[in-house]
PQR file with spaces between the fields and no chain letter, atoms N, CA, C, O and H, PARSE charges and radii, in Angstrom:
ATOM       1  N    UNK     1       0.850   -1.184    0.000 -0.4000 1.5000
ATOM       2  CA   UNK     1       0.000    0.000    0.000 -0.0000 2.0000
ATOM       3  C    UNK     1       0.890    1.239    0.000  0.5500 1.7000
ATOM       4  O    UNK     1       1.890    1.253    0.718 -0.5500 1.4000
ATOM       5  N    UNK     2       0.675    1.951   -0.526 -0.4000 1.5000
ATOM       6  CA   UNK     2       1.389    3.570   -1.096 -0.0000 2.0000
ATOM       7  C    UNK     2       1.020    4.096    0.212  0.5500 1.7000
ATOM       8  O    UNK     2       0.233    3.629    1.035 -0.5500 1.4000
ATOM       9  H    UNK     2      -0.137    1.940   -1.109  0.4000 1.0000
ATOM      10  N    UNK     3       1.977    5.519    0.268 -0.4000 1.5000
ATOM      11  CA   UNK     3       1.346    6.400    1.273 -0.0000 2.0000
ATOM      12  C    UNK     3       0.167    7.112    1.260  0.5500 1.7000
ATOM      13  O    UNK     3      -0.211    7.585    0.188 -0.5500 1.4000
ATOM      14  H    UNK     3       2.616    5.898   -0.401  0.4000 1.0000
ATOM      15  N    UNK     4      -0.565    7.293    2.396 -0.4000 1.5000
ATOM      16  CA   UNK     4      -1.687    7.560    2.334 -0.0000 2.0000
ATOM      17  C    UNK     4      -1.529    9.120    2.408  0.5500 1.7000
ATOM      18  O    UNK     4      -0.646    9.746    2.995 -0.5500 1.4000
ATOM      19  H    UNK     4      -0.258    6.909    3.266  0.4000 1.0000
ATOM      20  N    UNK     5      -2.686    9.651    1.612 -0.4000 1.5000
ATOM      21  CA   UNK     5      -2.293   10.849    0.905 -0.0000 2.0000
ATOM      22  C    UNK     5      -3.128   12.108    2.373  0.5500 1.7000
ATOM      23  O    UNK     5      -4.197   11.795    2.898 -0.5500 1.4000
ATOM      24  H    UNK     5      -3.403    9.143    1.135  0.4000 1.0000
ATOM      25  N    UNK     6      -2.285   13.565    2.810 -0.4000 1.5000
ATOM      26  CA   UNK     6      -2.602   14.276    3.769 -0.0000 2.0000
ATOM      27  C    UNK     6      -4.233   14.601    3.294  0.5500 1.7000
ATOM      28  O    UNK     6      -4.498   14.947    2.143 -0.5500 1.4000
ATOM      29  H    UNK     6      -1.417   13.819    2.383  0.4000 1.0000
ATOM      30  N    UNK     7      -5.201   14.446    4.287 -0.4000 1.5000
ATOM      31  CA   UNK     7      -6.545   14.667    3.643 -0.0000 2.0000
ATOM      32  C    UNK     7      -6.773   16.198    4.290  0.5500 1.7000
ATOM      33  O    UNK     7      -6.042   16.365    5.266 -0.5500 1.4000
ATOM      34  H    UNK     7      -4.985   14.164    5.222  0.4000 1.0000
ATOM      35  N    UNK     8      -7.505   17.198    4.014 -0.4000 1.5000
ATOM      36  CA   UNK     8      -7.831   18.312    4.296 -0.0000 2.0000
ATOM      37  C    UNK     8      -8.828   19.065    5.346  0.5500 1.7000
ATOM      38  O    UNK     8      -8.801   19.952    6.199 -0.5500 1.4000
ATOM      39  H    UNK     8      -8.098   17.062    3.221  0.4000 1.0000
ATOM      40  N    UNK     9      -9.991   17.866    4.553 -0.4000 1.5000
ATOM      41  CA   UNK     9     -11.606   17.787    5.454 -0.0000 2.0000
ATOM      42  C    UNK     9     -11.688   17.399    6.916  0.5500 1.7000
ATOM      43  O    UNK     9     -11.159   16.382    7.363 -0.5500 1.4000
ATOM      44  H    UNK     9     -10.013   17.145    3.860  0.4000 1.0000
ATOM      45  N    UNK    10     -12.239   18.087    7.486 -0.4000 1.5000
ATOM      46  CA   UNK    10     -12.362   17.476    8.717 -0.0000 2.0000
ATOM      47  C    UNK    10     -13.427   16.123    8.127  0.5500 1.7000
ATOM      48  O    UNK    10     -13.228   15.007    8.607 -0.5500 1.4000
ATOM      49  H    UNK    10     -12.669   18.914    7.122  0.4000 1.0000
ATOM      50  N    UNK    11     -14.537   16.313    7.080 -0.4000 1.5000
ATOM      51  CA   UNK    11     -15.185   15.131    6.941 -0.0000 2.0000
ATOM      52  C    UNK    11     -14.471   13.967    6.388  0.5500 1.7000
ATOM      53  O    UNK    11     -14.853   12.828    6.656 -0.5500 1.4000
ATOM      54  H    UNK    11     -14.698   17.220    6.690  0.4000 1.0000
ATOM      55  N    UNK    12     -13.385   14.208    5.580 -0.4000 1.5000
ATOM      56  CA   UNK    12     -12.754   13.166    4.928 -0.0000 2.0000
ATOM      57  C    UNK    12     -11.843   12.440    6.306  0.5500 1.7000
ATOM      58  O    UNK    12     -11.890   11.225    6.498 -0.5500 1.4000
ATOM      59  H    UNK    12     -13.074   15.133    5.363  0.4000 1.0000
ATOM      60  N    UNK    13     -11.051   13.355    7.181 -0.4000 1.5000
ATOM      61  CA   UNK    13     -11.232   12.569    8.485 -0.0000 2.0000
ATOM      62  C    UNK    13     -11.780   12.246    9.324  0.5500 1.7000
ATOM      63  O    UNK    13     -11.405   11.709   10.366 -0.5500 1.4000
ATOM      64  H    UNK    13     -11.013   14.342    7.025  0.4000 1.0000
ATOM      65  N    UNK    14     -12.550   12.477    9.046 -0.4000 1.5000
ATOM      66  CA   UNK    14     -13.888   11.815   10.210 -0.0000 2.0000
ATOM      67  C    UNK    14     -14.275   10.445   10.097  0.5500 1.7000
ATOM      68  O    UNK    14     -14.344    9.509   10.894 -0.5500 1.4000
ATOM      69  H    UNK    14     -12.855   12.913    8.200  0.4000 1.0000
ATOM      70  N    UNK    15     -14.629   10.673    8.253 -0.4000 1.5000
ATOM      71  CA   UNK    15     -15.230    9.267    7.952 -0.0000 2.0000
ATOM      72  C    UNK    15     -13.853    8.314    7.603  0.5500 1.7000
ATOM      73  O    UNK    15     -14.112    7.266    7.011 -0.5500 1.4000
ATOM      74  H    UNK    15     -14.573   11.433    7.606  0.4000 1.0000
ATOM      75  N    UNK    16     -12.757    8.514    7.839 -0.4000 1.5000
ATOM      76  CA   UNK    16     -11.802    7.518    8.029 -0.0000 2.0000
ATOM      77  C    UNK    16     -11.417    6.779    9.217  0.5500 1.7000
ATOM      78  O    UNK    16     -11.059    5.605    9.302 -0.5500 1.4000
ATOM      79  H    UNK    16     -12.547    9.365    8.319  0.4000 1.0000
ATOM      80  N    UNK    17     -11.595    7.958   10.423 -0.4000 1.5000
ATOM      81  CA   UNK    17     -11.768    7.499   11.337 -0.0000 2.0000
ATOM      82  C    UNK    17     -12.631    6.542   12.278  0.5500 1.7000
ATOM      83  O    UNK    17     -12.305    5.866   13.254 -0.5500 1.4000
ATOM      84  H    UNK    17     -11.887    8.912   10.354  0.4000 1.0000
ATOM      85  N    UNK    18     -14.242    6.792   11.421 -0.4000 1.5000
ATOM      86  CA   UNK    18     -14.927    6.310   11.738 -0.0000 2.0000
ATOM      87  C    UNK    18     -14.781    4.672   11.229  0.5500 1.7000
ATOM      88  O    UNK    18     -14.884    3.741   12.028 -0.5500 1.4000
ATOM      89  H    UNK    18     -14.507    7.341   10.628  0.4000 1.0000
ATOM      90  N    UNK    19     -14.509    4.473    9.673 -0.4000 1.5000
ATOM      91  CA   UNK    19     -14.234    3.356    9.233 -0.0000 2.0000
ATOM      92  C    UNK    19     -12.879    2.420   10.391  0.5500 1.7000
ATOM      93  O    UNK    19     -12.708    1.203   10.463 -0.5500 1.4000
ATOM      94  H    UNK    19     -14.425    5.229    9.024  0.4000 1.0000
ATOM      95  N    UNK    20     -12.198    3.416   11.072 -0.4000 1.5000
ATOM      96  CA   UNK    20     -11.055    2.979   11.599 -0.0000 2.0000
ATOM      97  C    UNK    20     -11.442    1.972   12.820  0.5500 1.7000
ATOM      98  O    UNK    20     -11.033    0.872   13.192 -0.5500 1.4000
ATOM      99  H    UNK    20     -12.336    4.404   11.013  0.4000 1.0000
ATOM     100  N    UNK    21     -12.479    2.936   13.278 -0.4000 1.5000
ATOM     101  CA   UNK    21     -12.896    2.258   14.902 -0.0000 2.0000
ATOM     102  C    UNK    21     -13.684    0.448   14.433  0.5500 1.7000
ATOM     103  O    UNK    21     -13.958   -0.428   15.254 -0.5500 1.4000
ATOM     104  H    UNK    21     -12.811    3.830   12.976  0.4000 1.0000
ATOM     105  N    UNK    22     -13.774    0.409   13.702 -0.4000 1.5000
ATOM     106  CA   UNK    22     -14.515   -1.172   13.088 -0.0000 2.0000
ATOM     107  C    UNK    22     -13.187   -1.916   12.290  0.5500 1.7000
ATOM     108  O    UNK    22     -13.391   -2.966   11.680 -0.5500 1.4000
ATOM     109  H    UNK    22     -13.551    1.121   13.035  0.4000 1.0000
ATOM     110  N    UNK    23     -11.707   -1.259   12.334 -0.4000 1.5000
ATOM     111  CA   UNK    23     -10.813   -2.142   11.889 -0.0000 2.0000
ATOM     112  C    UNK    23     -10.803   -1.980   10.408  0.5500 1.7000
ATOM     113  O    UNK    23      -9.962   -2.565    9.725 -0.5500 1.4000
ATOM     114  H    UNK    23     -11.542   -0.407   12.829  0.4000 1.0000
ATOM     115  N    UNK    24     -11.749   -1.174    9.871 -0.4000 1.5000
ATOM     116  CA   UNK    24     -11.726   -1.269    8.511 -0.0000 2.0000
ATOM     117  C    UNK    24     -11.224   -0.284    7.894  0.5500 1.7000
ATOM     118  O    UNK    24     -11.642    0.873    7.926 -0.5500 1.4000
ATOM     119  H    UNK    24     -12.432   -0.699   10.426  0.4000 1.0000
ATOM     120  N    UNK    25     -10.137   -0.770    7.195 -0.4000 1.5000
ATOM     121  CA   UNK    25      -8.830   -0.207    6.093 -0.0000 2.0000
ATOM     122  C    UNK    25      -9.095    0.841    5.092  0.5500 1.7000
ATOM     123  O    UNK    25      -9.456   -0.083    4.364 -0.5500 1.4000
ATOM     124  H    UNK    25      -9.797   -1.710    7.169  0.4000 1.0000
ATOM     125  N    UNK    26      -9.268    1.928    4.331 -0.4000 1.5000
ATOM     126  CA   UNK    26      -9.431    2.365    3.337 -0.0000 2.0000
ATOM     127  C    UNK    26      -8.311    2.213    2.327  0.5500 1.7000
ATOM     128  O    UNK    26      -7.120    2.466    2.508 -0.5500 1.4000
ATOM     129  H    UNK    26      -8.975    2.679    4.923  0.4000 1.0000
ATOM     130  N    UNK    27      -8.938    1.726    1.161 -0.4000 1.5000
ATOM     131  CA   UNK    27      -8.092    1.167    0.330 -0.0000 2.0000
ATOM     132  C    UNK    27      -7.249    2.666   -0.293  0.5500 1.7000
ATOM     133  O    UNK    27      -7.494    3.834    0.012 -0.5500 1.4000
ATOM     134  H    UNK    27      -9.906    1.520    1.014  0.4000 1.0000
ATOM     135  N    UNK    28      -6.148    2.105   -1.300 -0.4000 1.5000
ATOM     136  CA   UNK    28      -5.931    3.144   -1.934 -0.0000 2.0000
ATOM     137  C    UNK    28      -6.179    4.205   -3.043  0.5500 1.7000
ATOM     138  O    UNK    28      -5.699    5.282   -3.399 -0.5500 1.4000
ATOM     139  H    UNK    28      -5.949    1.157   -1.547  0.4000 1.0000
ATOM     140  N    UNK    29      -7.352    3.197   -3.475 -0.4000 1.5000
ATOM     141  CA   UNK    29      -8.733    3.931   -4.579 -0.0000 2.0000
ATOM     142  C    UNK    29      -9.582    4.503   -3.563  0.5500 1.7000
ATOM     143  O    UNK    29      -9.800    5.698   -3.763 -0.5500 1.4000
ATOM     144  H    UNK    29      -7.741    2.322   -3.187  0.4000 1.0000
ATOM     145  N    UNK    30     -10.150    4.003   -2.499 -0.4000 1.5000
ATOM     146  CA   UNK    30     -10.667    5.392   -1.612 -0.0000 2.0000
ATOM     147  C    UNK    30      -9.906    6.682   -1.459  0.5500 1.7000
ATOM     148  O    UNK    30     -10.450    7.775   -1.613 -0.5500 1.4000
ATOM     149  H    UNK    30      -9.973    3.032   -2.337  0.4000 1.0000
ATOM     150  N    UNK    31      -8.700    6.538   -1.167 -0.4000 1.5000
ATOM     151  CA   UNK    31      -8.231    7.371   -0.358 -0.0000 2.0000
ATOM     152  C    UNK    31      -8.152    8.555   -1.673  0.5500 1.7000
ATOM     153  O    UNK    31      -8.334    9.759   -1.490 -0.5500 1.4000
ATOM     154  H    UNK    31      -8.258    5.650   -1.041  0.4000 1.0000
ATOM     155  N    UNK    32      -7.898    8.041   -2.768 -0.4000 1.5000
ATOM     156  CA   UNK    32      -7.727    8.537   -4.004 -0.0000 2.0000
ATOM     157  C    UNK    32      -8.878    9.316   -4.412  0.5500 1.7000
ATOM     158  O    UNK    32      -8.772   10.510   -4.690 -0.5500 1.4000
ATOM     159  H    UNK    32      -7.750    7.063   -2.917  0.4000 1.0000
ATOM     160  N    UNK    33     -10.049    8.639   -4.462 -0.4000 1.5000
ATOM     161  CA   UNK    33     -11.819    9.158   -4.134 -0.0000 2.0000
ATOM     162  C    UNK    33     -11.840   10.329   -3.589  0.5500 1.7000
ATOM     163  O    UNK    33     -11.979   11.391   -4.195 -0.5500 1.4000
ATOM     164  H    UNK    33     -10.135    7.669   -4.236  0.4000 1.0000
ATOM     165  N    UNK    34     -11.638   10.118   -1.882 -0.4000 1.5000
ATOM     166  CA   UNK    34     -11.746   11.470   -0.893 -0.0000 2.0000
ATOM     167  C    UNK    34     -10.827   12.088   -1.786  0.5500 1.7000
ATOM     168  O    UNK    34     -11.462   12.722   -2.628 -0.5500 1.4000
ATOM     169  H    UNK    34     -11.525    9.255   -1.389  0.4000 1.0000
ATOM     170  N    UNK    35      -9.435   12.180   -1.977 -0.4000 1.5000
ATOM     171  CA   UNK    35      -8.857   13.066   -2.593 -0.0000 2.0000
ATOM     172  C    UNK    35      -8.953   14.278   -3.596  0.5500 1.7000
ATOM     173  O    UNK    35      -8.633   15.466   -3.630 -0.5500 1.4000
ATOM     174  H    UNK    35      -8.919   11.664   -1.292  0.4000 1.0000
ATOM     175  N    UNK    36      -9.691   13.149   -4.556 -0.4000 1.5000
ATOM     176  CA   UNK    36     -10.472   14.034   -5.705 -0.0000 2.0000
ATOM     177  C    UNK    36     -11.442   14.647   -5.220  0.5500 1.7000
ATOM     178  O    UNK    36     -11.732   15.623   -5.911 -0.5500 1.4000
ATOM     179  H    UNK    36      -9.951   12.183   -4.529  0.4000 1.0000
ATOM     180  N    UNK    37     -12.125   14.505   -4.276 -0.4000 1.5000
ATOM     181  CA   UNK    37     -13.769   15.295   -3.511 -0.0000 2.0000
ATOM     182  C    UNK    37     -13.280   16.578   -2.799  0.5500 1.7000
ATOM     183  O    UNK    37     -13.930   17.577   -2.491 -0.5500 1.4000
ATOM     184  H    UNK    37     -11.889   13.712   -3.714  0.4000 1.0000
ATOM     185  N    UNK    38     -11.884   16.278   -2.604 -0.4000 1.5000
ATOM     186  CA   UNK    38     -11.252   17.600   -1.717 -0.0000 2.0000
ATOM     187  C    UNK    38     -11.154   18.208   -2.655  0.5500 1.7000
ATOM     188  O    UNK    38     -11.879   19.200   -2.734 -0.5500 1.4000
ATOM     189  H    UNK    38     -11.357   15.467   -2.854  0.4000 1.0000
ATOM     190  N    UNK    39     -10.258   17.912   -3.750 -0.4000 1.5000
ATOM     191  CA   UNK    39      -9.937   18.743   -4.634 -0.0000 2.0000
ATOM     192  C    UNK    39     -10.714   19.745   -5.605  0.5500 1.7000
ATOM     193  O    UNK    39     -10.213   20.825   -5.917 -0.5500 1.4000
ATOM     194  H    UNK    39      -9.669   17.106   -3.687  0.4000 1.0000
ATOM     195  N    UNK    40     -12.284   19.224   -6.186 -0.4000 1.5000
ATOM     196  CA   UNK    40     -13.150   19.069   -6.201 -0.0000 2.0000
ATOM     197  C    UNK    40     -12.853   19.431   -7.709  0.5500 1.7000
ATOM     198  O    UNK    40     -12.774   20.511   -8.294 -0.5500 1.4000
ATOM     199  H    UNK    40     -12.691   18.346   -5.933  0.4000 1.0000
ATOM     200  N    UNK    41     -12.724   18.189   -8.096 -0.4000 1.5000
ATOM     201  CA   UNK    41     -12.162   16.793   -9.274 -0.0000 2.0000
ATOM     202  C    UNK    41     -13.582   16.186   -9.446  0.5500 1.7000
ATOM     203  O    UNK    41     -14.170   16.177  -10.528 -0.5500 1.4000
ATOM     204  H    UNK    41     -12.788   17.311   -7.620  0.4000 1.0000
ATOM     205  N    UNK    42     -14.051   15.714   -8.370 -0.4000 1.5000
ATOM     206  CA   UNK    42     -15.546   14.987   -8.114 -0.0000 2.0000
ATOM     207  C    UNK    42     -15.897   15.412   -7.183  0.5500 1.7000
ATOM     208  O    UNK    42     -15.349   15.792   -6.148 -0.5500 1.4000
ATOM     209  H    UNK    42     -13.573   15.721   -7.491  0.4000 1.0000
ATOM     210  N    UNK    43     -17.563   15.323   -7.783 -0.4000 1.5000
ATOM     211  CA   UNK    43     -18.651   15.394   -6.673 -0.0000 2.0000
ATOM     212  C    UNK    43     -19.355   13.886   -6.233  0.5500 1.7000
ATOM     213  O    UNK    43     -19.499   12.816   -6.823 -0.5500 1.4000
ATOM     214  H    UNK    43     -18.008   15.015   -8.623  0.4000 1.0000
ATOM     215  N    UNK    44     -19.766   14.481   -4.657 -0.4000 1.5000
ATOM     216  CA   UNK    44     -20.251   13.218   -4.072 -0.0000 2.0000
ATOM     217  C    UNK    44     -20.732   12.228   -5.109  0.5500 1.7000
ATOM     218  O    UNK    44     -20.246   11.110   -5.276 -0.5500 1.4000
ATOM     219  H    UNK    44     -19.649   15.351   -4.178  0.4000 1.0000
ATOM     220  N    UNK    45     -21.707   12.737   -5.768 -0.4000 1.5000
ATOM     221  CA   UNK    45     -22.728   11.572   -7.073 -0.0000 2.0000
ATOM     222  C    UNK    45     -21.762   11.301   -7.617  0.5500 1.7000
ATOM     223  O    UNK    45     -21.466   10.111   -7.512 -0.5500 1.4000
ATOM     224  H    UNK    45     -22.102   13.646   -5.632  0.4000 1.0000
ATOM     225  N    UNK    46     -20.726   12.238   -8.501 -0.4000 1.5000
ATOM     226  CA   UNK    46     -19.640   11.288   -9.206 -0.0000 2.0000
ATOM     227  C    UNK    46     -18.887   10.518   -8.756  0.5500 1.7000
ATOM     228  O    UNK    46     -18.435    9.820   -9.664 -0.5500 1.4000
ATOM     229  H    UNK    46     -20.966   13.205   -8.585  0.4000 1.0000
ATOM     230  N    UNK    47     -18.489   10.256   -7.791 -0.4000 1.5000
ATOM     231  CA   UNK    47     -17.710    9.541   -6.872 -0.0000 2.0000
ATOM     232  C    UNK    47     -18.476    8.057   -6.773  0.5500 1.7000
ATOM     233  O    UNK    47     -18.050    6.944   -7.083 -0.5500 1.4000
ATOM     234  H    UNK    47     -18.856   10.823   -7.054  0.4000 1.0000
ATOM     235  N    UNK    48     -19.743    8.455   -6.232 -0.4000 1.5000
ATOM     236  CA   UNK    48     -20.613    7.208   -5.987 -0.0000 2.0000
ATOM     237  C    UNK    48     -21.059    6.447   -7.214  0.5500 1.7000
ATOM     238  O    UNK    48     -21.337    5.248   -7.188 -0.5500 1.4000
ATOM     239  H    UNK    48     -20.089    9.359   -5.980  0.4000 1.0000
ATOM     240  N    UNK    49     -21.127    7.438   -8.613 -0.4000 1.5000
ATOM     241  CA   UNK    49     -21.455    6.228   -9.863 -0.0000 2.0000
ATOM     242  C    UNK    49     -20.240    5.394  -10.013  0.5500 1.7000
ATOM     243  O    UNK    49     -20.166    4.172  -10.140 -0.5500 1.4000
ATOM     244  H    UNK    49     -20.901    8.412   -8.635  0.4000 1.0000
ATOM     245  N    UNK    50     -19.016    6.555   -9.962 -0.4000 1.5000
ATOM     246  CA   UNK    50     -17.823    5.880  -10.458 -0.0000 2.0000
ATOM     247  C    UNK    50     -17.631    4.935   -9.229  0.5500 1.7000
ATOM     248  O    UNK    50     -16.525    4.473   -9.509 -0.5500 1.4000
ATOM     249  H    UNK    50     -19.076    7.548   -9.858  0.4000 1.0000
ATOM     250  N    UNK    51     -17.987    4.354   -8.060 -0.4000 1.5000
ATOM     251  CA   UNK    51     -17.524    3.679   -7.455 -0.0000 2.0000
ATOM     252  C    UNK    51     -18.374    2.315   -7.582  0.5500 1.7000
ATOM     253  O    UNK    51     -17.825    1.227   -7.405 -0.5500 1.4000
ATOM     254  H    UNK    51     -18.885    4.729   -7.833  0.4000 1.0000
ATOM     255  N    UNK    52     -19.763    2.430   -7.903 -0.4000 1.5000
ATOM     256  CA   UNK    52     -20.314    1.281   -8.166 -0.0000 2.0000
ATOM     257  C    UNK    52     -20.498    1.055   -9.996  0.5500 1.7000
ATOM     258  O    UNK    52     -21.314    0.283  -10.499 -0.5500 1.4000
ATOM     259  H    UNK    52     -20.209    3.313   -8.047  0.4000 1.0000
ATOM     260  N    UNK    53     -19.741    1.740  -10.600 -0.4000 1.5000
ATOM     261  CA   UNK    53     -19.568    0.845  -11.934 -0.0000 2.0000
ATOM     262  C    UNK    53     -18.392    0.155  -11.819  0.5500 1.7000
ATOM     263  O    UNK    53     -18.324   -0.860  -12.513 -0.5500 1.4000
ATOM     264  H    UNK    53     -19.079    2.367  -10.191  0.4000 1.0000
ATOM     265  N    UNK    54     -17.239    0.480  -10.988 -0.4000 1.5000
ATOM     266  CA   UNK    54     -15.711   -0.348  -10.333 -0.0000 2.0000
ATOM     267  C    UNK    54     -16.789   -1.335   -9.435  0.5500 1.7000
ATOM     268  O    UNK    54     -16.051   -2.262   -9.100 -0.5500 1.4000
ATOM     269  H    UNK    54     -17.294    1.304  -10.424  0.4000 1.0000
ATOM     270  N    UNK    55     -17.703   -1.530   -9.053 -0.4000 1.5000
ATOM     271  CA   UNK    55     -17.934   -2.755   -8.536 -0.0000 2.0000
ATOM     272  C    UNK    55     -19.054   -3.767   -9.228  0.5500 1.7000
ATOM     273  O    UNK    55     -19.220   -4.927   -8.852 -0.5500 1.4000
ATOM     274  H    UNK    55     -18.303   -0.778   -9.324  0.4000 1.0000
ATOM     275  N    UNK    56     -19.707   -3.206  -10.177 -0.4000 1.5000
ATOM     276  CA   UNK    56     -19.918   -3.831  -11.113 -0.0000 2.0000
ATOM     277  C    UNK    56     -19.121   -4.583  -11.932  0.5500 1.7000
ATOM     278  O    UNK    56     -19.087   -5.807  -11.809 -0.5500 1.4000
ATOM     279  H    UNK    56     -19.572   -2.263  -10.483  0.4000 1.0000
ATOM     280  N    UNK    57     -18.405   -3.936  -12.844 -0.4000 1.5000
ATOM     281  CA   UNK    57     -16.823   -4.356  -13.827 -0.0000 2.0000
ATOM     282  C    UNK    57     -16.119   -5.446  -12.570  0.5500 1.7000
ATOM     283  O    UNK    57     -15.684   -6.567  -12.834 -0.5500 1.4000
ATOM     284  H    UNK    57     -18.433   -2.941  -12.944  0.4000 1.0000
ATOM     285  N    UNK    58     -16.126   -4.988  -11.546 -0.4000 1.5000
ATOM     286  CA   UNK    58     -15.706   -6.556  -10.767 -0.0000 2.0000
ATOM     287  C    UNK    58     -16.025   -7.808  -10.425  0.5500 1.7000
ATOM     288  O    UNK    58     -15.379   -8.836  -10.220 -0.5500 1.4000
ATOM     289  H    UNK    58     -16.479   -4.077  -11.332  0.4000 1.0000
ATOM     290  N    UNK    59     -17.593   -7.395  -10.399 -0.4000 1.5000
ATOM     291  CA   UNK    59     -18.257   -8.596  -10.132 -0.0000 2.0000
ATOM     292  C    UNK    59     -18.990   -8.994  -11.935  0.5500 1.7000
ATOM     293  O    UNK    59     -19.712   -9.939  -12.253 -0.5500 1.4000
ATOM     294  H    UNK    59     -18.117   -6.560  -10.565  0.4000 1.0000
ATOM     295  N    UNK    60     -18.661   -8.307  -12.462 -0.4000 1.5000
ATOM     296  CA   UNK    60     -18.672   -9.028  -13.707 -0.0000 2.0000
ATOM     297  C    UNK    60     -17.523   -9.405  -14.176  0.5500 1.7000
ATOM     298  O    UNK    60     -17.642   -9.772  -15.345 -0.5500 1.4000
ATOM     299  H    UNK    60     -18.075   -7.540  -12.203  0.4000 1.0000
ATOM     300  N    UNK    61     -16.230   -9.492  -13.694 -0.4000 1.5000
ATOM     301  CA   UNK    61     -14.677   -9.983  -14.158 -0.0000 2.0000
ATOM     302  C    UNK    61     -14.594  -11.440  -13.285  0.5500 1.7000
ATOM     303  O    UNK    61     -13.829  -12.336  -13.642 -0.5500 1.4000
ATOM     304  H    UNK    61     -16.134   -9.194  -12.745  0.4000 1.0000
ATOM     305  N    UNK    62     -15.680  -11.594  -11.824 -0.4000 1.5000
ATOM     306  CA   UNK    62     -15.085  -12.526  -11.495 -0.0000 2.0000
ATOM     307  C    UNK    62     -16.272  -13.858  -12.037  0.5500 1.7000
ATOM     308  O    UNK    62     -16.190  -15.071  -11.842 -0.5500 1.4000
ATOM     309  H    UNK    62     -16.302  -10.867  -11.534  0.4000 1.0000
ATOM     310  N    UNK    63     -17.356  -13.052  -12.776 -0.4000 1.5000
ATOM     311  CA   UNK    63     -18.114  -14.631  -12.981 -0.0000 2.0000
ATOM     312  C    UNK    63     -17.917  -14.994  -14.307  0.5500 1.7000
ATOM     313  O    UNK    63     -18.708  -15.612  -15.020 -0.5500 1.4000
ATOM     314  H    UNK    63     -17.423  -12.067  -12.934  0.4000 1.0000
ATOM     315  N    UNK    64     -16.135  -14.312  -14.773 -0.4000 1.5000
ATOM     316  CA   UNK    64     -16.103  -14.847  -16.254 -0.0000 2.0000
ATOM     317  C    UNK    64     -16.300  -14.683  -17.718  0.5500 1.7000
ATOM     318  O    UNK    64     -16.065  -15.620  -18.481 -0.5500 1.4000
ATOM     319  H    UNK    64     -15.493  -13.810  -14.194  0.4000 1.0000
């Protein structure tokens, strides 16, 4: 895993933190996500299509 990139938001740390307290990791395409939302590269909705067509294209890569 790459370094995780300085986030800006108090919300972009919040909700990392929050993911933190349950043990759960943010990958390095999240962190990349929040990044672009700081930057404001993307908006929330774009973020969220582009994140469930990457989980579509996955779960259509793994049934073949």
């Amino acid at each position: 895993m790459r370094k995780k990139p300085e986030l800006k938001s108090w919300s972009s740390n919040q909700s990392v933190a929050i993911l933190a307290v349950d043990n759960i990791q943010l990958s390095d395409y999240g962190y990349d996500v929040l990044k672009r939302i700081e930057d404001n590269l993307l908006t929330h909705e774009q973020a969220r299509e582009e994140i469930i067509r990457r989980a579509r294209a996955k779960v259509a890569a793994s049934k073949g």
